[in-house]
N, C-alpha and C positions, 0 to 999 in steps of 0.2 A: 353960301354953300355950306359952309359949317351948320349954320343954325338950321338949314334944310337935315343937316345929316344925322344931330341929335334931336331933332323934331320925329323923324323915324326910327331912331336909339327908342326914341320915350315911347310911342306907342307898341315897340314890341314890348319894351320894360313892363308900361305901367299894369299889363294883368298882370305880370311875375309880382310886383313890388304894391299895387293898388288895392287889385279886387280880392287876393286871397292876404289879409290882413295878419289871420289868427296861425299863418305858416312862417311867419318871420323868424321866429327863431329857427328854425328848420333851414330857414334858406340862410341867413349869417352863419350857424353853423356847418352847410354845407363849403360856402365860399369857403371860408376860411383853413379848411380842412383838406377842400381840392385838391390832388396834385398838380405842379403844373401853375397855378393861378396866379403867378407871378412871372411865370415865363412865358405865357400866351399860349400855353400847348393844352389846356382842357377843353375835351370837346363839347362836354355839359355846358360851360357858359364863357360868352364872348366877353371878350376882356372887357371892352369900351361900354358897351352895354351892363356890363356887372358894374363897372365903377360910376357909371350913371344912376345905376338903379341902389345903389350904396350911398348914396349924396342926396339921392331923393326922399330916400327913406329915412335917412341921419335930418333931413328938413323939417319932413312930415311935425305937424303940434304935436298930433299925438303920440308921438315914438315915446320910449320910455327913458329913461336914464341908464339903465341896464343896458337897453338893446344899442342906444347911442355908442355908450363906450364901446360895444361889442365892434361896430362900426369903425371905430377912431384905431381900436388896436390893432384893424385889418389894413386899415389905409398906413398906418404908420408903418406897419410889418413892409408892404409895398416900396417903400423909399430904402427899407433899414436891410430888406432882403434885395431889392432888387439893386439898390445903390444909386445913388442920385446920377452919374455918369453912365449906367449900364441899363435905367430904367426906362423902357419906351417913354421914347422923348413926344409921342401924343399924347403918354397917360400922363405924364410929368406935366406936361403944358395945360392939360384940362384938369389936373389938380388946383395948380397954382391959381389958374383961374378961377377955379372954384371955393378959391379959400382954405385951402387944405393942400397949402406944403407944409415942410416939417416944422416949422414954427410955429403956423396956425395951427396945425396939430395939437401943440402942446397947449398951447393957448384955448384952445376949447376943449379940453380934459379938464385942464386949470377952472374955467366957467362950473364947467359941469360938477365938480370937488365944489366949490365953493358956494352952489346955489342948491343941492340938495337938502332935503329935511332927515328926521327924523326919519324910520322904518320902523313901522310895525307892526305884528303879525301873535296873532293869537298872546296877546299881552308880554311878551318881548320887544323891547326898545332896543336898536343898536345905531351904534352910528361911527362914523369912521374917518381916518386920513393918512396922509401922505406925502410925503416932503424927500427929493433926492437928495438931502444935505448938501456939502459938498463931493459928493463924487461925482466923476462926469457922466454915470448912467445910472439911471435906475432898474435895479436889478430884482427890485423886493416887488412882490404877486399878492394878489389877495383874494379869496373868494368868497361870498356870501349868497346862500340859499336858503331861500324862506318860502317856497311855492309850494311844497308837501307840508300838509297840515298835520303831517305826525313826525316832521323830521327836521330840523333846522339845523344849519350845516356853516361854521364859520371856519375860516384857515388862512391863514401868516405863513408865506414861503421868500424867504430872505434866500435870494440868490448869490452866487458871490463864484468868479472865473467868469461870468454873462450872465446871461437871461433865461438860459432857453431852458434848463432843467426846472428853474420855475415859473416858467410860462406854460411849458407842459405840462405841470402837475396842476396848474391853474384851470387849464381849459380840461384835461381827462380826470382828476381823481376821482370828483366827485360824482360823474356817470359810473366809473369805475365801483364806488363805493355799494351807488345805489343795485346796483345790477348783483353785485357781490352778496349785497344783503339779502335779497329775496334768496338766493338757495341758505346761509348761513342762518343761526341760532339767534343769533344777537351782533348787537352795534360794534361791540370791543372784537369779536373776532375777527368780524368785517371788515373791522379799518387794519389790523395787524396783518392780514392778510393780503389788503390790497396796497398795502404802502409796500410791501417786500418785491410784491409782482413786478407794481409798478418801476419799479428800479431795476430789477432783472431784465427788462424791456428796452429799457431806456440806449444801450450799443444798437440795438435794432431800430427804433425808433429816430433817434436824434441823431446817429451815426456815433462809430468807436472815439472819434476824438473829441466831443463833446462831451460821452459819458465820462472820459477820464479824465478831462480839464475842468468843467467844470460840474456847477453843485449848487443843490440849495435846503436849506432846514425847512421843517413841518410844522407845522402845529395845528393841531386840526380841532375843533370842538364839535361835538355834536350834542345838541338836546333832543331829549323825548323825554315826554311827559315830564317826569320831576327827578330825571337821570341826565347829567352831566358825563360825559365820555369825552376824553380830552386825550391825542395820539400824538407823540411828541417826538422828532426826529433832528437833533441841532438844539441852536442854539437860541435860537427865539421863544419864546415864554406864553406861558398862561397863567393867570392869577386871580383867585375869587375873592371879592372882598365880603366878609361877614363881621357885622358889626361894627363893622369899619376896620378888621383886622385881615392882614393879606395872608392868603392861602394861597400854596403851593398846588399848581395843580397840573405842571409839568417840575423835571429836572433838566436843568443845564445839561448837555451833553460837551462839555469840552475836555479838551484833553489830560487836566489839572485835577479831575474830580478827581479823587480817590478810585472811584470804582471804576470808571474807566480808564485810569492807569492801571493798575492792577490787571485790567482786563488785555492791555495793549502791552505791556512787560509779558502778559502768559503768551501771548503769541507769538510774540520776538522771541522767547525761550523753546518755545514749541521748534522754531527754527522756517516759519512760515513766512516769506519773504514774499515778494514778487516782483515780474521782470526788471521794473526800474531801477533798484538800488534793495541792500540787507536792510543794514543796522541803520542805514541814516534816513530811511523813511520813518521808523519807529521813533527813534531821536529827535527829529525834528518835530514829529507831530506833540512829542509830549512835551518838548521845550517850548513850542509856541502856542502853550495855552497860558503861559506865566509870561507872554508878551515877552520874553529872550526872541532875538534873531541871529542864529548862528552863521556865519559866511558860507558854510557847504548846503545852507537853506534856503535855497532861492526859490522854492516853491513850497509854502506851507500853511497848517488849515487850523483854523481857532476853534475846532468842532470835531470833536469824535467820532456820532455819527451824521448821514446828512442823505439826501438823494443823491444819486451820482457819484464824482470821486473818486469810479472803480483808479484810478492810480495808486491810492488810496489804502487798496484792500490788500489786507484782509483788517489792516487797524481801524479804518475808517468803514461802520457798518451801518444798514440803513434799518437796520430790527427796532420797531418803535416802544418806546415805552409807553402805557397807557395805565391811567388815571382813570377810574369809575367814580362820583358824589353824586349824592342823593341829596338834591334841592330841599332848602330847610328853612322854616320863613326867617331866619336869620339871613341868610346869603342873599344880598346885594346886586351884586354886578360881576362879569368876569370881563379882565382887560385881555387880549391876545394883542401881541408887539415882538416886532422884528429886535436884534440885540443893539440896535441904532437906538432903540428907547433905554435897554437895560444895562449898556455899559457907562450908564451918567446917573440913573435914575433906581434905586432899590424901589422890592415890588410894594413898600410899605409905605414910600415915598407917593408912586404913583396912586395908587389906594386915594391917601390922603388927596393929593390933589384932584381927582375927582370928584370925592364927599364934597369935600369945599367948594367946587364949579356946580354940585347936583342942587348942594344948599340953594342958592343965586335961581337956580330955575332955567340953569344955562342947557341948550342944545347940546343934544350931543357929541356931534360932528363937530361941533366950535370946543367940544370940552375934549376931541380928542385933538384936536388941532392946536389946544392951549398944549398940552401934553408932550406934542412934537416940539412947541416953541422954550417950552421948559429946559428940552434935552437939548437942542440946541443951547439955547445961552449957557447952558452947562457943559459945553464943549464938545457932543458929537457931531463928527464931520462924518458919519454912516447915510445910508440908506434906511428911511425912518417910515413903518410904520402901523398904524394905532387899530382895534378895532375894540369897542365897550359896545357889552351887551349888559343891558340890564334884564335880570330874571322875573320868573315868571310871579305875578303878586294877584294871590287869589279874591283880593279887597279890590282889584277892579273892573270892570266890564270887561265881558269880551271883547276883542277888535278883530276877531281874523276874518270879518268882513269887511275890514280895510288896510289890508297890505297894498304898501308902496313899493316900489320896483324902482 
């Protein structure tokens, strides 16, 4: 009877999921976005059949590695949203079956990180990784778009109280961005503009006690042409190497810097508080970027600004800093990494380490995975992680007729 029942599951599925091929994205995107799609109440599409038609396609040879993980994050969100005790216990059972409870989950994320190549698109190389240290979640997001031939888009969102401020800025920015861009002038205004939006949304979006518990840093790059724009919100970094020397191509936002002290005494003086406490929101945020933990500090943020965090406000602000470079055949590579990589590792350090892995002829993805294992043995127990892009080099062929996904 079963096999009777998803034998008819698959022939309403396979036009949704078979014949219209070049709509997949359209349709993961829509699942995903549903309301309702974990609690059985969308009347767009039936549970049992959506999660058939998700496994089929996650099967398919030809699915991409993109669209896979797109896949893996939706079924995981399933178990993490719907909770393994409260989650229809058919969809559970025809998981499990299928290879994909939460274990197998992770385990074919794990394949999937470990058997990719290189990427690359219009003679940009990148490549990447990922390691949850020791903590028990991984909270750090990462984005990479390479599909617009005039726009390459990388970003590092180190989450930190959960996931979900950077799981959201994961899946919306960068529509967010591009949409932004066509009315605006240019790249730099566009990402200033849409990172501020985007946080003002966020009580609406995620609900009020997310936006104020938790939070995550930015870092955004974008290429065009032979401009570098780099949007920096926290504490995660970007760093260009030239000549093998590292360039600053974000600022630390934590609470230690001078300038955003400075910045956080004028508004304690101002006399700008909010609801939760005066003086000892301000207090504690600026003692705990010098790693002090005071006893009246039982909630405090190693980051000045970040997304989220309205608890936070008005010391903790989400206004990005941004960096313009003009590509120069000197410059290299740019590393983007969560602070899992930078509180073990200066940016001169990692630099180096790279050169010395490029020397060897090593992958990239293996020379950013060297990179997390660096930080590791050097003592971070963070959320880790790596994303190297190598720049554009006019000495060699085109390739943007071979992007990899």
């Amino acid at each position: 009877m079963k096999k009777v029942f998803f034998l008819i599951l698959y022939i309403f599925v396979s036009p949704i999921f078979g014949a219209h091929i070049s709509q997949e994205e359209e349709i993961i995107s829509d699942l995903s976005k549903a309301k309702g799609f974990f609690q059985n109440k969308n009347p767009k599409w039936k549970l049992h059949q959506s999660y058939e038609g998700l496994i089929e396609l996650y099967k398919k040879s030809n699915s991409s590695k993109h669209l896979k993980t797109k896949i893996l994050d939706i079924l995981s969100r399933a178990w993490a949203e719907g909770g393994e005790a409260s989650l229809d216990p058919f969809i559970a059972m025809f998981l499990e079956d299928n290879d994909f409870s939460q274990s197998a989950i992770k385990e074919q994320r794990l394949k999937l990180e470990n058997n990719h190549v290189n990427y690359i698109s219009i003679n940009i190389e990148y490549g990447m990784a990922q390691h949850q240290g020791e903590r028990p979640y991984q909270e750090d997001r990462y984005d990479m778009q390479i599909k617009d031939k005039n726009i390459k888009y990388f970003a590092v969102f180190d989450g930190h109280g959960g996931y979900r401020v950077a799981q959201y800025a994961k899946e919306n920015l960068y529509t967010k961005f591009l949409n932004k861009l066509e009315k605006e002038v240019d790249i730099k205004t566009s990402l200033a503009t849409i990172i501020e939006e985007f946080n003002s949304e966020l009580p609406e979006k995620l609900g009020e006690d997310v936006a104020e518990l938790q939070g995550s840093t930015a870092v955004v790059a974008v290429i065009q042409d032979d401009k570098i724009t780099v949007a920096n919100v926290g504490d995660s970094r970007a760093v260009l190497s030239r000549n093998g020397q590292a360039v600053a191509l974000s600022v630390d936002h934590k609470p230690n810097n001078p300038r955003e002290k400075t910045r956080i005494i004028k508004k304690a003086k101002e006399g700008v508080y909010n609801e939760y406490d005066d003086k000892t929101i301000y207090v504690c945020l600026l003692i705990s970027g010098t790693g002090i933990r005071d006893k009246s500090c039982r909630h405090v943020l190693a980051v000045s600004r970040s997304l989220g965090d309205t608890k936070f406000a008005p010391y903790v602000i989400s206004e990005p800093e941004i960096i313009e470079h003009e590509i120069s055949p000197e410059d290299e590579f740019i590393i983007l990494a969560s602070d899992g990589i930078w509180d073990v590792i200066t940016s001169q350090n990692a630099v180096d380490l790279v050169n010395n892995q490029l020397s060897k002829n090593m992958n990239l993805n293996d020379i950013a995975k060297y990179l997390i294992s660096v930080a590791l043995r050097a003592g971070s127990k963070d959320n880790l992680t790596v994303i190297i892009i190598k720049l554009p080099d006019e000495s060699k062929t085109d390739l943007s007729n071979e992007i990899a996904c």
